[in-house]
C-alpha positions in Angstrom: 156.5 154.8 140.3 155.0 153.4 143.4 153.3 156.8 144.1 151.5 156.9 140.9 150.0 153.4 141.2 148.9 154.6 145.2 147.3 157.4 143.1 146.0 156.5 140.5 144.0 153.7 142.9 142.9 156.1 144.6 141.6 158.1 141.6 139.4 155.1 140.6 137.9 154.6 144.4 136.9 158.2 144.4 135.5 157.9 140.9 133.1 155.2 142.1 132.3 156.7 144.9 130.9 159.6 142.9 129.0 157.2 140.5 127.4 155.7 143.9 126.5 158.9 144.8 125.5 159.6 141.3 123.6 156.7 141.4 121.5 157.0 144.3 120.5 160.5 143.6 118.9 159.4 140.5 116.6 156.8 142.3 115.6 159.1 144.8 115.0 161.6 141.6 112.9 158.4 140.4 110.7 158.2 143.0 113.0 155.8 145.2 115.1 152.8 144.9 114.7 150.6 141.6 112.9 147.5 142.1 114.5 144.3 140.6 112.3 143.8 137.7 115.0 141.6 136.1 112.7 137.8 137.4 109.4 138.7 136.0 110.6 140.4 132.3 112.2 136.8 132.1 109.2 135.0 132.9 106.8 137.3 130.5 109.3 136.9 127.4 109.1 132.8 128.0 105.2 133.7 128.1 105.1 136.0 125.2 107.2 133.1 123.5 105.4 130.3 124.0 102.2 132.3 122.6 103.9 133.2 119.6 105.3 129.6 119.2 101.8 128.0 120.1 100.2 131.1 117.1 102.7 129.6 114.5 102.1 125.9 115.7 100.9 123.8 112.9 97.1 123.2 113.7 96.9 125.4 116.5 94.4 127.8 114.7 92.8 125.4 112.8 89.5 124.1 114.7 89.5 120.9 112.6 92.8 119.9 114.2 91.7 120.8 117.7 88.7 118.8 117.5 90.4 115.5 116.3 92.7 116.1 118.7 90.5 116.8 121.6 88.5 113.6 120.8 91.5 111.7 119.7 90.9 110.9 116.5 92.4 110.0 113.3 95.8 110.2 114.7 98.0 109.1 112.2 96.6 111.8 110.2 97.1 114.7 112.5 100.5 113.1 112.8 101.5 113.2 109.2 99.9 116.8 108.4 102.0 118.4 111.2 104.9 117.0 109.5 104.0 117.7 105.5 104.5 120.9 103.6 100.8 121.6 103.6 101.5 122.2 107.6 104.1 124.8 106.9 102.4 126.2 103.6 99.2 126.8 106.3 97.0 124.8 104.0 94.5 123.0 106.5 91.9 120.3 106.6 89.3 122.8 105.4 91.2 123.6 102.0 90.5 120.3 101.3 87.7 118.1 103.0 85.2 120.9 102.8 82.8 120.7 99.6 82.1 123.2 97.3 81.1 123.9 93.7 84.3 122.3 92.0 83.5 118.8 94.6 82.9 115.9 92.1 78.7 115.1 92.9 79.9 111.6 93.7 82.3 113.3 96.7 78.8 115.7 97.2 76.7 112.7 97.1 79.0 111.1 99.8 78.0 110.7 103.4 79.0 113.1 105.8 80.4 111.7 108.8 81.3 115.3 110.7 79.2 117.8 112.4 79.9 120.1 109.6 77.9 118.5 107.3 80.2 120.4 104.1 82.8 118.1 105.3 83.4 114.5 103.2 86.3 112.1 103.5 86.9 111.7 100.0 89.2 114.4 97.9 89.8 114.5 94.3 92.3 115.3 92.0 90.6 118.2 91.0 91.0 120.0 94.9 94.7 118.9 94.3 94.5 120.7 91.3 93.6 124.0 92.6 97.8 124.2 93.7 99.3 121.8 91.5 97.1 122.4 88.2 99.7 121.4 85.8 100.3 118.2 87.8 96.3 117.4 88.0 96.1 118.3 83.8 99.0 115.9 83.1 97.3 113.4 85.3 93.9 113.9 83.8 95.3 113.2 80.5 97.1 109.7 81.3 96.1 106.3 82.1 95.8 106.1 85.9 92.8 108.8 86.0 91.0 106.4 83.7 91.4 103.5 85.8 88.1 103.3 87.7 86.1 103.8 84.0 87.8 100.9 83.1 87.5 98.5 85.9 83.4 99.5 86.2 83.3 98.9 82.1 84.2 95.2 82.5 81.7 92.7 81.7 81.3 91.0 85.4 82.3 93.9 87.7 78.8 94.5 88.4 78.6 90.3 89.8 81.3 90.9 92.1 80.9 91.3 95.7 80.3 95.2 97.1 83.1 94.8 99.3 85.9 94.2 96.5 84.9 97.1 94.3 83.3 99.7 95.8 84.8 99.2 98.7 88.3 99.0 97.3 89.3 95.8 99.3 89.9 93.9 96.0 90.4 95.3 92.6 89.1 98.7 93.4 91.8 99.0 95.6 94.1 99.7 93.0 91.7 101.0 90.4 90.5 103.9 92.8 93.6 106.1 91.9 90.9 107.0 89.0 87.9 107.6 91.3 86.4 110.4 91.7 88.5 111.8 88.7 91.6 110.8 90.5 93.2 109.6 94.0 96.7 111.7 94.2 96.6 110.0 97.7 97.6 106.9 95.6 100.9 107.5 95.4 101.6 110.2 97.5 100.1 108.6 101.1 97.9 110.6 103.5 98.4 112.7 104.8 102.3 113.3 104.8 102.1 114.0 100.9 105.6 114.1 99.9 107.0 113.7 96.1 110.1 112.4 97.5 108.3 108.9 98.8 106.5 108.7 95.1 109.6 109.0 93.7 110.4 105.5 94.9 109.7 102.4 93.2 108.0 100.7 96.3 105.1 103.7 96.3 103.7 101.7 92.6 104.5 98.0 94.0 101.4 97.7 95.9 99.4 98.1 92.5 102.0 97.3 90.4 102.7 93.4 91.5 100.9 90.5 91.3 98.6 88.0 88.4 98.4 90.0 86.1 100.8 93.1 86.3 104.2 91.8 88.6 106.0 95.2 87.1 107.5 95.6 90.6 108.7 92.3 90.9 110.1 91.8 87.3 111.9 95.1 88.5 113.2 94.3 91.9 114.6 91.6 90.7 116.3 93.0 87.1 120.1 93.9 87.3 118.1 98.0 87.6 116.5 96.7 90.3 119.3 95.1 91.9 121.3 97.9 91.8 118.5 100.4 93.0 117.9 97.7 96.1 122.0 97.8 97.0 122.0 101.6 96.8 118.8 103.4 96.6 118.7 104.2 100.5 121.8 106.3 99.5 120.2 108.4 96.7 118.9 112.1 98.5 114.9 111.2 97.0 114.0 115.0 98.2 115.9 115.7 95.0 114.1 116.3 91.3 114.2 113.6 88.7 116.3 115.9 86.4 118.3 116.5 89.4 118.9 112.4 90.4 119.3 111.4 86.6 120.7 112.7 83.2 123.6 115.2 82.3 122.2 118.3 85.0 122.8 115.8 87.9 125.1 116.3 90.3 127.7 113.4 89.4 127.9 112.8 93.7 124.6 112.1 94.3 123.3 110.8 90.8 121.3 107.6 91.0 123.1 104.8 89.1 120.1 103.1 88.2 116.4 103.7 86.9 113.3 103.2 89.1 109.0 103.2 87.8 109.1 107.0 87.7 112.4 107.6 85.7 111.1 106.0 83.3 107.3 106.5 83.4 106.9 109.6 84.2 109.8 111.6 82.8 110.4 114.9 83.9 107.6 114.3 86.2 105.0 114.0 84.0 102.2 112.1 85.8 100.4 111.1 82.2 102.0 108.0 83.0 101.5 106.1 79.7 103.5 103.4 77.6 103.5 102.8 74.3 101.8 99.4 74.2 99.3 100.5 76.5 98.0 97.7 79.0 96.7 95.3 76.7 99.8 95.5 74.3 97.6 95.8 70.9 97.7 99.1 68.6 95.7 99.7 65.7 96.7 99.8 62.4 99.1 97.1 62.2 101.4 97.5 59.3 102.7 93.9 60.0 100.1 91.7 58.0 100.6 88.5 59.3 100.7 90.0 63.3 97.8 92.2 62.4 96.1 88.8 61.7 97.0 87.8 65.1 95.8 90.5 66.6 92.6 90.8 64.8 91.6 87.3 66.6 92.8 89.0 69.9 90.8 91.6 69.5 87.9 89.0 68.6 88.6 87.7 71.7 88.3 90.3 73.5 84.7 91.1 71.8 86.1 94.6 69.8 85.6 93.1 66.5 82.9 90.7 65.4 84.0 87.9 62.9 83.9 90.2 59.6 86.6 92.6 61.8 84.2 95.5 62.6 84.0 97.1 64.9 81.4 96.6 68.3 80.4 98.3 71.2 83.4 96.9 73.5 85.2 99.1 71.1 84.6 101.9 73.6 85.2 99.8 77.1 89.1 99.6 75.2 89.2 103.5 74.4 87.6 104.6 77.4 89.8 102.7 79.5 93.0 104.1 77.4 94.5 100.6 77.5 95.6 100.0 74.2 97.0 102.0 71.4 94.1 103.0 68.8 96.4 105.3 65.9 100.1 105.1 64.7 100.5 108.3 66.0 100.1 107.8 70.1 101.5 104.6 69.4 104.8 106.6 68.0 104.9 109.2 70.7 105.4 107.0 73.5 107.7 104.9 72.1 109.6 107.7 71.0 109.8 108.9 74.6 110.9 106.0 75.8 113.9 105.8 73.6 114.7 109.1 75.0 114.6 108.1 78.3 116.9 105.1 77.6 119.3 106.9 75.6 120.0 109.4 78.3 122.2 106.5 79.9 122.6 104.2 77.1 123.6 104.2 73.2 120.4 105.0 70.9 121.2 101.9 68.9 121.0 99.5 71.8 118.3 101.0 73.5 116.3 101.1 70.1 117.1 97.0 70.0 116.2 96.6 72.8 112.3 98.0 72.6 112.8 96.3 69.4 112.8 92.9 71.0 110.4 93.5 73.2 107.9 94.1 70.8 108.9 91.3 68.6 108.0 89.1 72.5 104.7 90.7 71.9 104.2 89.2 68.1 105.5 85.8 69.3 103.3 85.9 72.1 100.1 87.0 70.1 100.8 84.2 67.8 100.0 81.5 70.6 97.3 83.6 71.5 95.4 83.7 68.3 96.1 79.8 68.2 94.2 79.4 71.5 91.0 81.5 71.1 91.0 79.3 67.3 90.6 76.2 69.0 87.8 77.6 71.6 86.2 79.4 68.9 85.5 76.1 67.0 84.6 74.2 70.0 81.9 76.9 70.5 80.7 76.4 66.7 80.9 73.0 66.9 78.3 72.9 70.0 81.1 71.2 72.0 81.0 74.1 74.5 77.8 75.8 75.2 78.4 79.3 74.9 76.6 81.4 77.7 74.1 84.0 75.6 75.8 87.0 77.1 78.7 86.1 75.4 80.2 88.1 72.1 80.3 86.6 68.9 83.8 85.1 70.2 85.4 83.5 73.8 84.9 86.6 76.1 88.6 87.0 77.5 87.1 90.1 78.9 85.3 87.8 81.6 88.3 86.7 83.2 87.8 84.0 85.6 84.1 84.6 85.2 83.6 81.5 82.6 82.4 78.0 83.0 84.3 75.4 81.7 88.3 74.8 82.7 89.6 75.1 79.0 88.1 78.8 79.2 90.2 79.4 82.6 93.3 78.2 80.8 92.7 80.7 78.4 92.3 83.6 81.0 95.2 82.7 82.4 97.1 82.4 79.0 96.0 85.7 78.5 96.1 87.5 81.7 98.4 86.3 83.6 101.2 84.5 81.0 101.1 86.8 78.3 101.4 89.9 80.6 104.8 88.9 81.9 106.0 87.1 78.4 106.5 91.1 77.1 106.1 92.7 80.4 109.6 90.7 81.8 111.1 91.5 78.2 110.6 95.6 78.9 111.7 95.5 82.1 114.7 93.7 81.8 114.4 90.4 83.5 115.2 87.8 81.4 114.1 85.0 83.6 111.1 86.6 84.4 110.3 86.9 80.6 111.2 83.5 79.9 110.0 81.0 83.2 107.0 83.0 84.0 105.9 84.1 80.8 106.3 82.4 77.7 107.5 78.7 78.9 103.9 79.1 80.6 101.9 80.8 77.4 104.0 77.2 75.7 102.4 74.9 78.2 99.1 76.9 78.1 98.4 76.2 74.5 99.7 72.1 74.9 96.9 72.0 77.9 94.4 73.8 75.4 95.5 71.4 72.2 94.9 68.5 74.5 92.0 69.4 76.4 90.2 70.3 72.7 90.9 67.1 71.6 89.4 65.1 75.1 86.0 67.5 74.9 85.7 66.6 71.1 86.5 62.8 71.9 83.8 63.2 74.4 81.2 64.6 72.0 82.3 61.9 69.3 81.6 59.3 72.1 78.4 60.5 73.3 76.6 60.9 69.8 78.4 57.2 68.9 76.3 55.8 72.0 73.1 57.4 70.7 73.4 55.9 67.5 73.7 52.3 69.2 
């Protein structure tokens, strides 16, 4: 046993020895020894690598990028892009900053601030639209694309300083999502662009809060918004609506609780519209004795003239798509709002619920009507002098634009405390509803009872004096 292991050692040094042999016959064969070539193929395949990785490299190719980044600007942008699905999908700067047939004129009109003079700052909808054309259609149809028609159709926008409006720092901050027929940066920030961080309820609070619209803080604070606040950061936001909410989602990562777009834009439809509309009036009324209300709202606001026709403002209200003008649009949106509240609650409560709310709107409408009474006759009566630019009515449509502080009572009655008396009801926050909404509309109309009765005293007293 022995021997055969000496031999069969043996057998395996002669075998290399022949492969040596082999070995070195071939390299002389070759043209002489090999070369160790094994250092350099390394170093060209890191080479060839990085060229390939710097070729796929979001911006490397695109001469936009370069530049900005060579001069070191706009970095926050270049930052974002490189990190967005446009970066990956390829789609540069040039897809959409450069100007061509489809640009708006007012984008066209623009300055240019590049040394490609096709270049402009401003993007619409419309280049959006290009990819994401059933998006840009649903938002072309809804309320937010009308939103800069409306703010430059009221009566003293045109009085206010440059800087507020045109140059967004005030109102046209929030109204610019409908400039330029539409602002998808709005909602879905520069220039990252994601649907998951629009899907969130804080992408509408920076519009959505305040005087005369606090949707995001009657939310936040609502038993929805409570729960969205405690658990939100837990819900995967990358995810679909239909995928988050309703019977297709996936029971582990299900969001227990509504936020703006579940509601608002179901199914992601970015129409974005309510029933009520922003005003909360529709047309007809079947309701006789609200439709009387209303019909000294809409006074008020200068639609009707005091036989109940119809005026030019008529238009400011339809171009601005902020109330509802038939029974019809009025009944589609309410009816898709039931469905979004029965796919987590029973029809008849959700039904009651809306039902409530819109019987918050009749009770509010009632103090309304009550108010603009008074100021009306203090107007006929000569007790107020009524500017001549004025409709046939009070001009709620002014705002805080008005000259006496019975008429800024008013505004606020009607801009600020009526908003949130049905606004808090639809959202769920009772509190809000009640505190910051109707117990102020209640001590709006006691100011306005009492402050008629001091400027007619007044009068009284004065035309008393002459007499003597």
């Amino acid at each position: 046993m022995h021997r055969e292991i000496i031999l069969s050692r043996s057998s395996i040094r002669l075998f290399l020895c022949a492969a040596s042999v082999g070995l070195v016959v071939a390299c002389a064969g070759a043209g002489g020894p090999a070369k160790d070539e094994t250092k350099p193929q390394k170093q060209v395949a890191k080479a060839d690598a990085k060229k390939a990785a710097a070729k796929k490299a979001p911006g490397a190719g695109d001469k936009c990028f370069q530049c900005h980044q060579a001069k070191g600007i706009t970095g926050s942008a270049l930052r974002d892009w490189v990190a967005s699905k446009h970066a990956t999908e390829d789609v540069g700067c040039a897809d959409c900053h450069l100007t061509d047939d489809s640009t708006p004129e007012a984008i066209k009109k623009g300055p240019a601030r590049c040394v490609d003079k096709k270049v402009r700052l401003k993007v619409s909808s419309r280049t959006c639209g290009e990819c994401h054309g059933e998006q840009a259609k649903q938002f072309a149809s809804g309320k937010h694309s009308k939103a800069w028609i409306a703010l430059k159709a009221m009566p003293t926008t045109k009085d206010q300083p440059h800087a507020l409006i045109d140059g967004e720092k005030g109102c046209g901050g929030c109204h610019r999502i409908g400039r330029d027929e539409g602002k998808c940066d709005s909602c879905h920030t520069r220039h990252l662009f994601t649907a998951a961080e629009a899907r969130r309820p804080e992408a509408c609070a920076t519009c959505h809060m305040g005087f005369d619209h606090p949707q995001w803080e009657m939310y936040s604070t609502s038993k929805h918004g409570a729960i969205y606040r405690m658990q939100g950061g837990n819900w995967d936001w990358s995810k679909k609506l239909s995928e988050l909410y309703g019977p297709k989602a996936d029971p582990k990562v299900a969001a227990r609780a509504p936020v703006c777009a579940t509601c608002h834009m179901p199914k992601g439809d970015h129409g974005v519209r309510t029933a009520w509309g922003f005003l909360a009036l529709r047309l007809p009324e079947e309701d006789k004795e609200w439709m009387g209300y209303r019909a000294k709202i809409l006074q008020g606001l200068g639609v009707l003239d005091d036989k109940g026709k119809p005026t030019g403002r008529l238009g400011v209200v339809q171009a601005g798509d902020v109330a509802r003008l038939t029974a019809e649009s009025w009944k589609k949106e309410r009816a898709r709002m039931t469905e979004v509240c029965v796919s987590c609650h029973a029809t008849s409560y959700a039904e009651g619920e809306l039902a409530k709310g819109d019987a918050i709107i009749k009770a509010s409408d009632k103090l309304m009507a009550e108010a603009i009474t008074i100021i009306q006759g203090l107007y006929k009566d000569g007790i107020l002098d009524k500017p001549k630019d004025y409709p046939m009515s009070v001009d709620l449509l002014r705002f805080y634009e008005v000259e006496n502080p019975i008429e800024q009572v008013l505004y606020e009655m009607f801009l600020k405390h009526r908003m949130r008396s049905f606004q808090g009801a639809f959202h769920m926050n009772p509190d809000y509803q009640h505190w910051y909404g109707w117990a102020q509309m209640k001590k709006d109309i006691a100011d306005i009872r009492h402050k008629a009765k001091e400027l007619r005293a007044a009068k009284s007293g004065k035309k008393k004096r002459r007499r003597k």
